[in-house]
VOPAGU-2260 file (C-alpha; in pm, 1 decimal, decimal comma):
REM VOPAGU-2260
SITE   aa  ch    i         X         Y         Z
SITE  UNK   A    0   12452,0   -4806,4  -20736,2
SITE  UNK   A    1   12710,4   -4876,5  -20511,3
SITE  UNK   A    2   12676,9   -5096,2  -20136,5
SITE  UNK   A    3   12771,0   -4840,8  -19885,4
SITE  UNK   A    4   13086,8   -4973,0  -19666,8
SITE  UNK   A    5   13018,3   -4930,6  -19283,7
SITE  UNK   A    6   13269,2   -5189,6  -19114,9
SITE  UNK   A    7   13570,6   -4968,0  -19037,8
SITE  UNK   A    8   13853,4   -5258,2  -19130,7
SITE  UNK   A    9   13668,5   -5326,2  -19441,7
SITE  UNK   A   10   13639,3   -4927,5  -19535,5
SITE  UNK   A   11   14056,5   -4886,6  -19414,4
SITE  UNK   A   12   14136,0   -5244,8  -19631,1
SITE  UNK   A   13   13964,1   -5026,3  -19933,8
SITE  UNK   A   14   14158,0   -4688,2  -19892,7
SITE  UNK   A   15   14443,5   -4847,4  -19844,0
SITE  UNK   A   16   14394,8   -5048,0  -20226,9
SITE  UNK   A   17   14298,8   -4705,9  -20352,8
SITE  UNK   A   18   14568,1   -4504,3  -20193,2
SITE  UNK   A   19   14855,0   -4782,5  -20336,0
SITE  UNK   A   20   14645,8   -4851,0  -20652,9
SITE  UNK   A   21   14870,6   -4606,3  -20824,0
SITE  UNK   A   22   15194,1   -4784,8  -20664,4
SITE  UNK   A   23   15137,0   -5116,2  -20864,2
SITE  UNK   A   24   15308,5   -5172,1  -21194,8
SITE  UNK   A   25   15342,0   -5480,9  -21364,6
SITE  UNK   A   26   15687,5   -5586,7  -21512,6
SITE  UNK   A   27   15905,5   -5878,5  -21594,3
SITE  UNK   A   28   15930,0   -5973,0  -21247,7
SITE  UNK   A   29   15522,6   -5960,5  -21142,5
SITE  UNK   A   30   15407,8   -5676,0  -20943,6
SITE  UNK   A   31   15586,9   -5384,7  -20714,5
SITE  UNK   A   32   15468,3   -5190,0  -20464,5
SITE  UNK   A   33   15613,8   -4842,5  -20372,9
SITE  UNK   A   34   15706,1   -4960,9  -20036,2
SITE  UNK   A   35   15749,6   -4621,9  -19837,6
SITE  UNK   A   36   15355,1   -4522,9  -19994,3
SITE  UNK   A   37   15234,7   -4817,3  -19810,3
SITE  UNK   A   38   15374,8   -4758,2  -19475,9
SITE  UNK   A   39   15286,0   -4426,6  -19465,6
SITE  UNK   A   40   14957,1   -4513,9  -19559,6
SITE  UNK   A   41   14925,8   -4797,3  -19267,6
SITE  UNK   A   42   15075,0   -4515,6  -19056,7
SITE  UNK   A   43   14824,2   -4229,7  -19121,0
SITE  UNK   A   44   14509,1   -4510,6  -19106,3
SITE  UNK   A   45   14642,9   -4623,8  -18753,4
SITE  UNK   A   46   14627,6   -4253,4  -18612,3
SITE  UNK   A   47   14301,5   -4166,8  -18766,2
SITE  UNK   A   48   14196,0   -4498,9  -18585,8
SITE  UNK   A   49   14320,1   -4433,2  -18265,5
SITE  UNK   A   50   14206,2   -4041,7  -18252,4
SITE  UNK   A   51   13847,3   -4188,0  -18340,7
SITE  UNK   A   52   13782,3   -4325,2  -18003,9
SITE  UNK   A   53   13843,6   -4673,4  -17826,5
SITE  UNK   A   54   13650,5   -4898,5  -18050,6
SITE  UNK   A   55   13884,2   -4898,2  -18295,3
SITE  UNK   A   56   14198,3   -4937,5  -18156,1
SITE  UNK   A   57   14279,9   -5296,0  -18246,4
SITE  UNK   A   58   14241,6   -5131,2  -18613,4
SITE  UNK   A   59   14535,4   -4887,3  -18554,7
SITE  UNK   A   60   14720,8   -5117,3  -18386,9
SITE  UNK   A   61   14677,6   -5345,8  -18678,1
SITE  UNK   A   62   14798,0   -5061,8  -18883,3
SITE  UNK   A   63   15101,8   -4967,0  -18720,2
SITE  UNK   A   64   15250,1   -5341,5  -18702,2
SITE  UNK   A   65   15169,9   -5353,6  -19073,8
SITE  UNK   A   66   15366,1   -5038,5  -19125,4
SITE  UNK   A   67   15635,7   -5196,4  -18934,9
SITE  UNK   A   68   15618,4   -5533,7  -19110,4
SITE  UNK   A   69   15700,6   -5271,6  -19362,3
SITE  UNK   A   70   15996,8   -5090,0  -19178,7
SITE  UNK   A   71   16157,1   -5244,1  -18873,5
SITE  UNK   A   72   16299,5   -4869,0  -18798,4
SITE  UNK   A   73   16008,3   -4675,9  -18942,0
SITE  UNK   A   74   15999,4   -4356,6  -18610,2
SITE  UNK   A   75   15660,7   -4279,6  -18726,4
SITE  UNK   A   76   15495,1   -4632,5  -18648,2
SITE  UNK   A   77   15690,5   -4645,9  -18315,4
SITE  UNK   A   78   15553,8   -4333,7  -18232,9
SITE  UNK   A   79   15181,8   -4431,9  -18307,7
SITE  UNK   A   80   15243,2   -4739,4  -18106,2
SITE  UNK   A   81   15389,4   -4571,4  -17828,8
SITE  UNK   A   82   15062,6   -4368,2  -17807,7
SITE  UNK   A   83   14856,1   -4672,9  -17843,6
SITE  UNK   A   84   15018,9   -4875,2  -17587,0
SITE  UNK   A   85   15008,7   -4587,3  -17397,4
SITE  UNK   A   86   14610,4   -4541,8  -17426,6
SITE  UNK   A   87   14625,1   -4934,8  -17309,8
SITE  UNK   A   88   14771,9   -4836,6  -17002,2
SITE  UNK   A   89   15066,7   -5072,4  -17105,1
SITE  UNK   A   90   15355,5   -4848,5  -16997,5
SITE  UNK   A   91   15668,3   -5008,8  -17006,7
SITE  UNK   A   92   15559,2   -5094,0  -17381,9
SITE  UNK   A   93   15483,1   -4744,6  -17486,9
SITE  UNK   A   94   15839,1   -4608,4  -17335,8
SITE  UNK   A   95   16016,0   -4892,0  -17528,0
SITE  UNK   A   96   15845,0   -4756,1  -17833,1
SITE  UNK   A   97   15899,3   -4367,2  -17746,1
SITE  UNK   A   98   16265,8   -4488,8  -17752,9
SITE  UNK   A   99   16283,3   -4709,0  -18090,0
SITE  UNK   A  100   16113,4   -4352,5  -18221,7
SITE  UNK   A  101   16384,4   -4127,7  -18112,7
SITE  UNK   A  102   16625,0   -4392,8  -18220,9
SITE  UNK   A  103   16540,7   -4363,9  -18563,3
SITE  UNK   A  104   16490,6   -4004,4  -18593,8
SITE  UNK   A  105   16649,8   -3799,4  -18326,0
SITE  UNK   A  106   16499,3   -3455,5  -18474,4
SITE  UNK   A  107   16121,0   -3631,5  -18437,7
SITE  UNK   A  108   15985,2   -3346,0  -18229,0
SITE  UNK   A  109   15618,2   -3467,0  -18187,0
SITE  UNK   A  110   15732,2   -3765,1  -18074,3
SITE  UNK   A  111   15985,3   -3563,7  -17787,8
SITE  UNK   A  112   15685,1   -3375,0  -17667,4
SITE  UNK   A  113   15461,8   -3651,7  -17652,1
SITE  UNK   A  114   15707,5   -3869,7  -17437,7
SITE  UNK   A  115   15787,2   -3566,7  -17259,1
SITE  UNK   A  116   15392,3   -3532,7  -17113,0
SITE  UNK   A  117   15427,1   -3909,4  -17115,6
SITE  UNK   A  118   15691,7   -3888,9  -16812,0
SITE  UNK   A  119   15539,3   -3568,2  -16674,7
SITE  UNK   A  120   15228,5   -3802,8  -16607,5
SITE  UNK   A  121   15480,5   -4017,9  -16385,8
SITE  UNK   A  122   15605,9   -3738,8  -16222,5
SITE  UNK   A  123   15950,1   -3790,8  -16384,4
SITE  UNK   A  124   16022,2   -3435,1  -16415,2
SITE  UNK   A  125   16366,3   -3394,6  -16445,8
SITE  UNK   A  126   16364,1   -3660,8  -16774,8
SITE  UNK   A  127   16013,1   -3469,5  -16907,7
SITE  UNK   A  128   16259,7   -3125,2  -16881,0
SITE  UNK   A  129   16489,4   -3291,1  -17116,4
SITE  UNK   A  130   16283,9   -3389,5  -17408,7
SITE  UNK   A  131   16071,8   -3067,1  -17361,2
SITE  UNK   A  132   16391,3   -2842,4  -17367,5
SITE  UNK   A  133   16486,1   -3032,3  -17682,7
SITE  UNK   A  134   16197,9   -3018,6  -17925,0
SITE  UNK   A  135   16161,7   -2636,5  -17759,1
SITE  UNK   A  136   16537,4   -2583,3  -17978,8
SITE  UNK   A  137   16383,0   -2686,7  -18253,1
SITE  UNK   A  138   16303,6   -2392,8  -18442,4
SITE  UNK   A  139   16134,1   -2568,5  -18741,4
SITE  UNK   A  140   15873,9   -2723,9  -18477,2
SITE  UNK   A  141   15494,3   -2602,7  -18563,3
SITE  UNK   A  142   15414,0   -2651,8  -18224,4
SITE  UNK   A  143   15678,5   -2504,5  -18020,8
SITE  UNK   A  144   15467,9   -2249,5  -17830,7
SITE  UNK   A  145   15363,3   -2609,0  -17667,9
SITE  UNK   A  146   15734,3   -2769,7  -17637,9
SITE  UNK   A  147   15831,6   -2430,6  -17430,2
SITE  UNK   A  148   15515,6   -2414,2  -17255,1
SITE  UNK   A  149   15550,9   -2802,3  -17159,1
SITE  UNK   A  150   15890,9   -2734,8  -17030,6
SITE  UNK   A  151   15783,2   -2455,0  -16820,5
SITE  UNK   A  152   15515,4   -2716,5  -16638,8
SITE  UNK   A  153   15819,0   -2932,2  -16564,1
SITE  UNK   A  154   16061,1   -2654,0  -16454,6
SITE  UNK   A  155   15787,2   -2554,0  -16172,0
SITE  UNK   A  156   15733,0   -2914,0  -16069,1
SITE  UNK   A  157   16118,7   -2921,0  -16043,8
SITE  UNK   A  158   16129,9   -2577,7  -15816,7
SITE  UNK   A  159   16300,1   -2424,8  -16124,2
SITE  UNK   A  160   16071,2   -2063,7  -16103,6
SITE  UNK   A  161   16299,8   -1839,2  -16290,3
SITE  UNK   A  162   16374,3   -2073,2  -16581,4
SITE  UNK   A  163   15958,2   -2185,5  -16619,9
SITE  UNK   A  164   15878,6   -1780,8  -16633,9
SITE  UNK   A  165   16116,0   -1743,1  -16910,9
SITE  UNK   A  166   15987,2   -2091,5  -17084,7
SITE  UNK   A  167   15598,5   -1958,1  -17049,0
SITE  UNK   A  168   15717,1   -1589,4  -17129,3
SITE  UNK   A  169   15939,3   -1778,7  -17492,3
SITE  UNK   A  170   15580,0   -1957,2  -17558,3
SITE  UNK   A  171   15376,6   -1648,7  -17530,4
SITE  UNK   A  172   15570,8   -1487,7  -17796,3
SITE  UNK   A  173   15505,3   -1785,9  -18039,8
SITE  UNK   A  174   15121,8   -1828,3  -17944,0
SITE  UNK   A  175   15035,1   -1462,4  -17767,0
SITE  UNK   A  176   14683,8   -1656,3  -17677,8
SITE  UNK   A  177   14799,3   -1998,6  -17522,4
SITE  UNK   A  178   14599,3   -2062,0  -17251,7
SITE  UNK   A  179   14827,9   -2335,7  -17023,4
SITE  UNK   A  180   15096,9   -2054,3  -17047,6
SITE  UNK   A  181   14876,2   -1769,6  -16966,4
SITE  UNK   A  182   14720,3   -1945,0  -16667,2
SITE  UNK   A  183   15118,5   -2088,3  -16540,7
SITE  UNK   A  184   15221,0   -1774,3  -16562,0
SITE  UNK   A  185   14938,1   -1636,4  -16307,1
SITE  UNK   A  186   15000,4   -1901,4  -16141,6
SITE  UNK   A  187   15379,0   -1802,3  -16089,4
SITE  UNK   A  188   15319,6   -1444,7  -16057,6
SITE  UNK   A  189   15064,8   -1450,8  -15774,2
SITE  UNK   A  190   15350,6   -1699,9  -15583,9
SITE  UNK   A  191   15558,8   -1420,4  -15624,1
SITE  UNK   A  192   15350,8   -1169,7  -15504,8
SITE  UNK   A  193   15335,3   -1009,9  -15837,5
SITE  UNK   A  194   14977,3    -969,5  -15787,3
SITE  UNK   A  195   14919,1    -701,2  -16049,2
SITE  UNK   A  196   15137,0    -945,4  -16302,8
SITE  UNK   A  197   14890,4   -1240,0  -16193,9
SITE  UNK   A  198   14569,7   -1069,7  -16270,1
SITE  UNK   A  199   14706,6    -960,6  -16580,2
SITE  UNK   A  200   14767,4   -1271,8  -16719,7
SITE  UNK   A  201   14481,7   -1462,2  -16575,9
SITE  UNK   A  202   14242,2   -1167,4  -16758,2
SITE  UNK   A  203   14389,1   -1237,2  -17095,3
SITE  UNK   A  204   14313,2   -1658,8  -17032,2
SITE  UNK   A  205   13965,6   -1611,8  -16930,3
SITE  UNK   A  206   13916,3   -1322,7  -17222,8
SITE  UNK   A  207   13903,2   -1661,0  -17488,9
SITE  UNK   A  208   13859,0   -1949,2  -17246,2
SITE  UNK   A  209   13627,6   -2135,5  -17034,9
SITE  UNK   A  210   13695,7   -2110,1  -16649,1
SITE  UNK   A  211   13853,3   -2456,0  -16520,8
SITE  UNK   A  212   13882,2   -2496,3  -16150,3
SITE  UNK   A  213   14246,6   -2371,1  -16139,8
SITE  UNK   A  214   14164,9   -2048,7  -16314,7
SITE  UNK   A  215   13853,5   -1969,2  -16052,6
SITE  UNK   A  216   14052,4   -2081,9  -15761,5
SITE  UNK   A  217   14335,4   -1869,0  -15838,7
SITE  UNK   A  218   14065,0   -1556,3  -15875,9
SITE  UNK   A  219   13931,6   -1602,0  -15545,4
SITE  UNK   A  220   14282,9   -1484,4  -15448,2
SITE  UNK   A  221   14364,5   -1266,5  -15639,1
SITE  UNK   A  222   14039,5   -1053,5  -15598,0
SITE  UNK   A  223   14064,6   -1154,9  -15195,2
SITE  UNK   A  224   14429,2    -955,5  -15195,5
SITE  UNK   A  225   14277,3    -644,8  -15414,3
SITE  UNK   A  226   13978,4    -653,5  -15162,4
SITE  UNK   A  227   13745,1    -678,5  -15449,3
SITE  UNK   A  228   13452,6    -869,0  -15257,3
SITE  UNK   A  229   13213,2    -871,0  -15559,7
SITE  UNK   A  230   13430,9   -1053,8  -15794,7
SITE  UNK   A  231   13596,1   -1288,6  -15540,3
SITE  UNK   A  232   13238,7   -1386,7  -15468,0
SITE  UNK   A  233   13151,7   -1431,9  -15806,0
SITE  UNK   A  234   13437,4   -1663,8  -15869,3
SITE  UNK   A  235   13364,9   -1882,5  -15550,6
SITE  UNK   A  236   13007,4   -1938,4  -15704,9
SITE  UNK   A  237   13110,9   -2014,9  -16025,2
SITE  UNK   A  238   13401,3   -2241,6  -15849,3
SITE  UNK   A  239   13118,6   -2394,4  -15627,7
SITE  UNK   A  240   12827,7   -2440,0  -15904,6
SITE  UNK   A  241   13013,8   -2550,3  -16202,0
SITE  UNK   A  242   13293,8   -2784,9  -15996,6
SITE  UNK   A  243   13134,0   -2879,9  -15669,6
SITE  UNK   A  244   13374,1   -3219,6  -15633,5
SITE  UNK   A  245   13691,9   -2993,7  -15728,8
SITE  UNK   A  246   14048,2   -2983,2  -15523,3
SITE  UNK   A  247   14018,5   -2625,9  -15587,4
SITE  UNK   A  248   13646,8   -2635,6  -15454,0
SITE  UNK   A  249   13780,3   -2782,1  -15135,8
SITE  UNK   A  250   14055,6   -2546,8  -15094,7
SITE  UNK   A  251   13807,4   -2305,2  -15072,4
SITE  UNK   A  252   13569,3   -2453,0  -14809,6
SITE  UNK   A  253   13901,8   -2489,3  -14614,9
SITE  UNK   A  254   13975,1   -2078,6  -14661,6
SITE  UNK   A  255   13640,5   -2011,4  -14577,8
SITE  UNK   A  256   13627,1   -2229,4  -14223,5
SITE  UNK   A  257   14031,6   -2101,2  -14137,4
SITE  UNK   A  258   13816,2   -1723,0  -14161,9
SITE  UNK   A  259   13549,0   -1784,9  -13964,8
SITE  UNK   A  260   13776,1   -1918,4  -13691,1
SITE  UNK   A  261   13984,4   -1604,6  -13701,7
């Protein structure tokens, strides 16, 4: 019977022996080990570390400097570093390694849309625009319904309103259910005064999702233009019950006490 392994370096040191166990020959000159097998291996152990929560990040970061001790120039580990450093709050770190990604593989999509949201979280939109309009190009992207839906976020922030409604429209037609496009896009058209446009779209996102503040905010409005008192009132309790500390929750106690002064 066999000890079972708990200790999550000791289980990774094992799966990484098994995974290269068929990488070792022996020869005239001693053993050799199939390289590129290995770093990929260090590279997929540091993500599944770092997805599995903050306890074992020193693992993946152990992991990814491995890979590199591996490959100086390897995009992938750069890229899992990048998010790690970025999960540490180290920032300047992560960008360096965003870079050193794109370096090395200028087509590395993933890695274009991940720095992308990583300089839409510091409000550098204009930079965000660029590396979401590139990995949006890429047509052999899996997840380009999120690249054009990204770049619409940063084309709003950046005043750009025509350009974002044809990014969210471009996403739509990749992922016909994406929610952050659906709920932009509602977003956009009610600022337009497309109001029939607005409910449209918000409809189809809360068909398949859960309400989030900005999706029960924006149906107060909507319903308040339509004069639809039951269903504006059923938003502002669901606004009020599920996200009493929201921004969205105070907007409304704000509409509410500009009404009763009119």
């Amino acid at each position: 019977m066999f000890a079972r392994i708990s200790h999550p370096a000791l289980l990774a040191g094992l799966l990484l022996m098994l995974l290269l166990g068929g990488c070792v020959s022996t020869g005239p000159g001693g053993k050799s080990i199939d390289l590129d097998k290995a770093r990929e291996t260090h590279i997929q152990l540091g993500l599944r570390y770092l997805q599995s929560g903050d306890d074992n990040r020193e693992i993946a970061r152990h992991h990814f400097q491995e890979a590199l001790k591996l490959g100086k120039k390897d995009p992938d580990a750069h890229h899992g570093l990048a998010l790690l450093y970025q999960a540490d709050n180290e920032l300047e770190v992560a960008e360096s390694h965003f870079k050193k990604a794109l370096r090395y593989n200028r087509d590395f999509s993933m890695a274009r849309v991940n720095y992308g949201a990583f300089l839409y979280k510091q409000e550098r939109y204009q930079e965000a625009k660029e590396q979401f309009l590139v990995a949006s190009e890429d047509l052999t992207y899996n997840r380009r319904s999120y690249a054009l839906a990204n770049l619409g976020r940063a084309e709003l922030k950046l005043h750009e309103l025509d350009g974002a409604e044809k990014a969210f429209k471009k996403s739509l037609a990749l992922s016909a259910d994406l929610p952050v496009a659906l709920l932009e896009l509602a977003e956009l058209k009610f600022e337009k005064q497309e109001f029939s446009q607005a409910k449209q779209y918000l409809d189809r996102f809360s068909e398949k999702n859960r309400q989030i503040p900005q999706s029960l905010w924006l149906g107060i409005r909507i319903e308040k233009i339509f004069g639809n008192r039951d269903k504006e009132r059923s938003y502002a309790l669901a606004l009020k019950n599920l996200f009493p500390y929201s921004a969205e929750t105070l907007k409304y106690q704000q509409m509410m006490a500009e009404n009763e002064q009119q």
